[in-house]
N, C-alpha and C positions, 0 to 999 in steps of 0.2 A: 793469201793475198795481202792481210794486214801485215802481215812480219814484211813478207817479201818488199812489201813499196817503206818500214820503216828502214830496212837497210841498204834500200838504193838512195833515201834520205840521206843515212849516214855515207857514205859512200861520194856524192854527191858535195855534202859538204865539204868533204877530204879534198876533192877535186877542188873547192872554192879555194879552200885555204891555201893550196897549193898554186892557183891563178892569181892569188892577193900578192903571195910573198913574191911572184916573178913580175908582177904588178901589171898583169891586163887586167882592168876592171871590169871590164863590158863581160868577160867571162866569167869571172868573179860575178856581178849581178847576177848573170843568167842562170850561172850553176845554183846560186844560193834560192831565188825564186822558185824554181823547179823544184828544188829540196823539199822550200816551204809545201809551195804546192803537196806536194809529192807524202810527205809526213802529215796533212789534211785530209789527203784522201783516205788514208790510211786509217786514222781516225775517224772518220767515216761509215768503212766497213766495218770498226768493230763495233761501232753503237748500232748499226743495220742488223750486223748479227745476234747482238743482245736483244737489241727490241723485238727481233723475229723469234729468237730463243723463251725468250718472258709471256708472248704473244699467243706458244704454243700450249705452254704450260698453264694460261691462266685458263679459268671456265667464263665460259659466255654468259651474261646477267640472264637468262631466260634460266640456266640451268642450276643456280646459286639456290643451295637448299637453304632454307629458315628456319 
């Protein structure tokens, strides 16, 4: 999911750049928000999935030998 939504990101942008240079802006804005968006979310999943991955591997304080 995290790849997938970075390179609808890129993708995305492609598309702005390509609205800038025929000069609709309004499409140009909305591609490039979405993008942002879209590259957030993504970033997102992968800190969810770190902190789920960190989260499995640690030990619970009741269980932490001395």
């Amino acid at each position: 999911m995290e790849i997938g939504l970075k390179i609808f990101a890129v993708v995305l942008l492609g598309a702005a750049a390509y609205f800038y240079s025929n000069g609709e802006t309004d499409r140009t804005f909305a591609s490039v928000i979405v993008a942002i968006c879209s590259y957030f979310v993504s970033v997102r999943f992968g800190a969810k999935q770190r902190l789920n991955a960190a989260a499995e591997t640690a030990k619970p304080i009741d269980e932490v030998d001395e």
